[in-house]
VMD Tcl script that draws the C-alpha trace (Angstrom):
set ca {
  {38.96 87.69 18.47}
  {36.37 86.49 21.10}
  {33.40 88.97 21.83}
  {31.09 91.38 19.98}
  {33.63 94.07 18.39}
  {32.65 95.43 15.42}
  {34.80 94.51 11.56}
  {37.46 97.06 10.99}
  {36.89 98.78 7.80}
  {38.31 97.35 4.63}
  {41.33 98.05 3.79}
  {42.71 98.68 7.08}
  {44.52 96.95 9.74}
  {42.38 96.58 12.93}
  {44.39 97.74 15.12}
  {46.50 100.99 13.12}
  {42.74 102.37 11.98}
  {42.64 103.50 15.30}
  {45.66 105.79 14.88}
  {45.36 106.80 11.14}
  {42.16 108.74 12.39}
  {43.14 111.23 14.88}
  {40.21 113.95 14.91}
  {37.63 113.52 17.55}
  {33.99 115.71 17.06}
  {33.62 118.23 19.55}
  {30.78 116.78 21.46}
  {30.17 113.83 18.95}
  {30.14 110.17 19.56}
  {34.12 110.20 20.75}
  {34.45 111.31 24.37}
  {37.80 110.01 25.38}
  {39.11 110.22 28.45}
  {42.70 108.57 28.74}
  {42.57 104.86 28.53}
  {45.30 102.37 29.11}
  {45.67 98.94 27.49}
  {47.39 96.06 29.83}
  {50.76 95.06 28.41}
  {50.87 91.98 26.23}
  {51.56 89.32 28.82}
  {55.12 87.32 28.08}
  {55.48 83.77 26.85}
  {56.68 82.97 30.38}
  {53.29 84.04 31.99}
  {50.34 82.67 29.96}
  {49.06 80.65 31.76}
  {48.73 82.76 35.47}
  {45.30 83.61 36.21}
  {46.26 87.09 36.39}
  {47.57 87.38 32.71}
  {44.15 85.41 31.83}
  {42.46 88.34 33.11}
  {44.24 90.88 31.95}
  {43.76 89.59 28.12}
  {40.55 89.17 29.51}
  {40.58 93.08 30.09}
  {42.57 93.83 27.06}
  {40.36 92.31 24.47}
  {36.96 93.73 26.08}
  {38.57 97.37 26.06}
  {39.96 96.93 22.87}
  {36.36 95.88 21.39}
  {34.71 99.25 23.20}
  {37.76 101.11 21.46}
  {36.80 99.30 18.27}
  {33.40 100.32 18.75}
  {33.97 104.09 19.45}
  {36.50 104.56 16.49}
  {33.66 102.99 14.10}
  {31.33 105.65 15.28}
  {33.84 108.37 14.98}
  {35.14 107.30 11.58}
  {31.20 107.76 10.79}
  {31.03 110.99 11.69}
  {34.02 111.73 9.65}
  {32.90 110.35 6.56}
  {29.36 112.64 6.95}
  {31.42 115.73 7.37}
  {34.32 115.77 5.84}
  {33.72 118.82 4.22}
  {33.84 120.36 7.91}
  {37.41 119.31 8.83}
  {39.02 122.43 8.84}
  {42.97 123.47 6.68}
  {45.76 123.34 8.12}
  {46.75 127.09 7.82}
  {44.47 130.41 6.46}
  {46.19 133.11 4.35}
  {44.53 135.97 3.29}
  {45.14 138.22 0.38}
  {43.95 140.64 -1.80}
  {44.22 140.01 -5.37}
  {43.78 142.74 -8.54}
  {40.69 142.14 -9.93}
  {39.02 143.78 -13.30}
  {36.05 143.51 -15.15}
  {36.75 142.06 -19.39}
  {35.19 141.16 -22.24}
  {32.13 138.70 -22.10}
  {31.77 139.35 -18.20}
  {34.91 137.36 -17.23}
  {36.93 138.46 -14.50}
  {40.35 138.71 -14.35}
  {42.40 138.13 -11.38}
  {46.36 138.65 -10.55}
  {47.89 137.00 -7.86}
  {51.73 137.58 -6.61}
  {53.40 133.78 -6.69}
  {55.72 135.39 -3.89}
  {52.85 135.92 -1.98}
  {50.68 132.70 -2.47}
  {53.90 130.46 -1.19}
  {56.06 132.89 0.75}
  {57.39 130.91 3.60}
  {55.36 127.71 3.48}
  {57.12 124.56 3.79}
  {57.37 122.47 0.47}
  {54.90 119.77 1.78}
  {52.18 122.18 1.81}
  {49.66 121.50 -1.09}
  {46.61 124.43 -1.42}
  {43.13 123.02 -0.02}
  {40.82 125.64 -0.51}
  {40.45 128.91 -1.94}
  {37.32 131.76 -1.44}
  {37.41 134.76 -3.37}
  {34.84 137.34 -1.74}
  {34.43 140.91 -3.31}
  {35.04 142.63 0.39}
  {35.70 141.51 3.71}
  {32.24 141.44 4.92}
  {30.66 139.83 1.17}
  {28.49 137.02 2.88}
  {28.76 135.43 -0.30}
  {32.73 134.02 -2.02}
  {33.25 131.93 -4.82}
  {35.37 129.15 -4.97}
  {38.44 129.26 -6.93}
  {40.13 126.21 -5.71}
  {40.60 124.45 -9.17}
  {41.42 126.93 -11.39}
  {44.34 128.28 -9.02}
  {45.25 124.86 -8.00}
  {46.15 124.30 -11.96}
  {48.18 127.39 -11.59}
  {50.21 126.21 -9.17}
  {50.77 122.71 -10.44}
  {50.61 123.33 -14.59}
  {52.00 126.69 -14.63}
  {55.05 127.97 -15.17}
  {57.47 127.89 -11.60}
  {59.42 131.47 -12.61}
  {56.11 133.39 -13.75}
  {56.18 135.49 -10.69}
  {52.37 136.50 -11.17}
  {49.69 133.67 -11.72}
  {46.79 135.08 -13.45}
  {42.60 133.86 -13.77}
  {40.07 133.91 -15.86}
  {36.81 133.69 -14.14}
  {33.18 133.64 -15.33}
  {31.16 134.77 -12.30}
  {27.71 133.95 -11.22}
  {26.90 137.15 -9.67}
  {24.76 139.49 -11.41}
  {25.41 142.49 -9.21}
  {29.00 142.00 -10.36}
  {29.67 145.32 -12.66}
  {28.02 147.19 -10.14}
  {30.12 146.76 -7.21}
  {33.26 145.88 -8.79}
  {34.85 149.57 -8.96}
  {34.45 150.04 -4.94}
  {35.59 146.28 -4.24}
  {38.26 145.12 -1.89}
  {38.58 141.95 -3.08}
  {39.93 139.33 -0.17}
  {41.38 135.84 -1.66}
  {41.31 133.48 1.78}
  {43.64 130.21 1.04}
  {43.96 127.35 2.92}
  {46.46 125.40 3.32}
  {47.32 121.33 4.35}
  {50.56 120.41 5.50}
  {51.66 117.08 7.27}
  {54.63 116.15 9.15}
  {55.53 112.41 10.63}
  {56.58 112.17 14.09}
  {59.83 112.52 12.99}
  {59.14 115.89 11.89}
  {58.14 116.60 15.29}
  {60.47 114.90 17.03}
  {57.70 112.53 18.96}
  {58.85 109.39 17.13}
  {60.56 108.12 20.56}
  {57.67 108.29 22.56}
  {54.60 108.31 20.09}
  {53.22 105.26 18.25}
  {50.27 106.52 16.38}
  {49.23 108.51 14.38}
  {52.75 108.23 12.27}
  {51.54 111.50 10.66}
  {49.35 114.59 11.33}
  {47.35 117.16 9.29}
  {49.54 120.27 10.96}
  {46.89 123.01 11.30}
  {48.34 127.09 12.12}
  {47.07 130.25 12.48}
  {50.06 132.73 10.94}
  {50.19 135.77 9.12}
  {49.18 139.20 9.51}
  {45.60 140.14 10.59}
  {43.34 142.27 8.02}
  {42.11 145.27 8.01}
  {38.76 143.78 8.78}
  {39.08 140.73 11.01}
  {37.72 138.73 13.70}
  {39.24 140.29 16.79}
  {39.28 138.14 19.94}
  {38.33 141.19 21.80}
  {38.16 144.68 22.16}
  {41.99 144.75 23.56}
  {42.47 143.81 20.35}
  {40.45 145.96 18.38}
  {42.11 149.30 20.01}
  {45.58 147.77 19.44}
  {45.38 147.72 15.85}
  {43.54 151.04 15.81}
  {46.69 152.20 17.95}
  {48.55 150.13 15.12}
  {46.65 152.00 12.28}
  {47.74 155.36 13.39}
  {51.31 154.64 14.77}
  {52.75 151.48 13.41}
  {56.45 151.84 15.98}
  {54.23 152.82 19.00}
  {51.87 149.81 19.01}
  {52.62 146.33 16.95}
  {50.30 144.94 14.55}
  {47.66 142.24 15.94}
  {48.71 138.51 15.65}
  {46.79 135.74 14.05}
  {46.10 133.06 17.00}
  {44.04 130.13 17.69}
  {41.04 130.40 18.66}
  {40.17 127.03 19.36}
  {41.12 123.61 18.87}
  {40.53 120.08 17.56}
  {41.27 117.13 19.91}
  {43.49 115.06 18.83}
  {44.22 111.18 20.49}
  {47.59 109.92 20.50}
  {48.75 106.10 21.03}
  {51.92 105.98 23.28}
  {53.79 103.73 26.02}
  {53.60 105.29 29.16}
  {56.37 105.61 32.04}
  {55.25 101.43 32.91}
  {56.09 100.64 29.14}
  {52.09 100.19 28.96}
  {50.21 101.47 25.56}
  {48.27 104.64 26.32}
  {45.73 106.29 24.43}
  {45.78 110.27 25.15}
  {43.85 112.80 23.78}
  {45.05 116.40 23.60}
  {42.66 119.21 23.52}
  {45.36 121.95 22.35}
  {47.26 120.38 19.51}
  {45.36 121.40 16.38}
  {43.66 124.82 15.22}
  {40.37 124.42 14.56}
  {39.69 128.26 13.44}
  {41.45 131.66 14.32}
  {41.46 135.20 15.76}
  {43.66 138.10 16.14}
  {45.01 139.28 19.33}
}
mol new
graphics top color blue
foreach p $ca { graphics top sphere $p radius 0.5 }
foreach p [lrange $ca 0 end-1] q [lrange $ca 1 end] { graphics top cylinder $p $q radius 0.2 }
display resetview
């Protein structure tokens, strides 16, 4: 292709790498504003000055796309740890102390999986010793082996954990232990019923805020706060506080528009990034 665009990456077609990335950095390299692409001009008009410029057009704003999606896929590489899971669950777990300093931890399975689709695969898991430990512990691998080695009818999956924390024995009898999980679960377009309108991305990385909100959590405000106090001391006269967004991810979306021309769109409001209760 004529001009200065950057290689794809290896390994990917040049123009679908575009659409198998979808997350934009808030405030990173990727500003997008909505761009549109000219259609691809017919075999009938290739040779009209006006379809010269337009692939004129098309291949210079296809090389700046180029460009920002190399910068953005950049970004993503450096900090992948920070994309966020696709939905938080937060339980509390019965811990005690054994033998040899290990800890021993019981989980419900009903309450690990309990109403999350089959596609859903655990990302992450924190253990912390009470809501407001600074400090958790990761956990991931040992109950990610649960879940895939163990035994589908046990209906309690248990741990064996060697902490690092000195301070351990000491705190462990007035502990409220909180297990966070999160969750990944993706869904094509035909999932979400876009696949008549939407090109790209032919799946996303479906992000929710669900559940029930702690006793300790991060209210949105102080409407909130008083509602589960209200909550707290009269469960039928006031409902519980709900789990929310609290802000998003942009996401960018190829599509034809009404004039049947390709359309990049980003939307601000499609994917959690973290939540709060309201």
């Amino acid at each position: 292709m004529p001009g200065q665009g950057l290689t794809p990456p290896p390994g990917s077609p040049m123009l679908l790498i575009l659409l198998m990335f979808s997350w934009l950095p808030s405030g990173g390299a990727l500003s997008l504003t909505q761009e549109h692409l000219p259609a691809f001009p017919g075999p009938s008009d290739t040779h009209s000055s006006t379809d010269v410029s337009r692939a004129q057009e098309f291949r210079k704003r296809y090389a700046h796309l180029q460009t920002r999606l190399w910068l953005n896929q950049s970004w993503a590489d450096a900090n992948s740890d920070l994309i966020p899971a696709a939905q938080v669950r937060i339980l509390t777990p019965k811990l005690r102390l054994g033998s040899g300093g290990h800890l021993h931890l019981r989980i419900a399975r009903a309450d690990l999986t309990e109403g999350l689709p089959a596609a859903s695969r655990l990302h992450l898991a924190l253990l912390r010793l009470s809501p407001t430990e600074p400090s958790s512990w990761d956990v991931t691998r040992p109950l990610q082996r649960q879940l895939s080695l163990g035994d589908s009818r046990a209906p309690v999956l248990r741990l064996r954990l060697l902490p690092q924390w000195d301070r351990l024995g000491a705190t462990l009898p007035s502990a409220r232990p909180q297990l966070e999980l999160h969750w990944r679960l993706r869904a094509s377009l035909e999932d979400l019923g876009w696949a008549d309108w939407v090109l790209a991305p032919r799946e996303l990385d479906v992000r929710m805020c669900v559940g029930a909100c702690p006793s300790q959590f991060r209210s949105a405000n102080t409407h909130a706060q008083m509602q589960a106090r209200l909550h707290g001391l009269n469960p039928e006269a006031a409902p519980a506080p709900c789990c929310v967004p609290a802000s998003y991810e942009p996401v960018v979306l190829m599509h034809q528009d009404s004039d049947g021309r390709v359309s990049l769109t980003p939307f601000d409001d499609l994917v959690a990034k973290d939540c709060h209760c309201v």
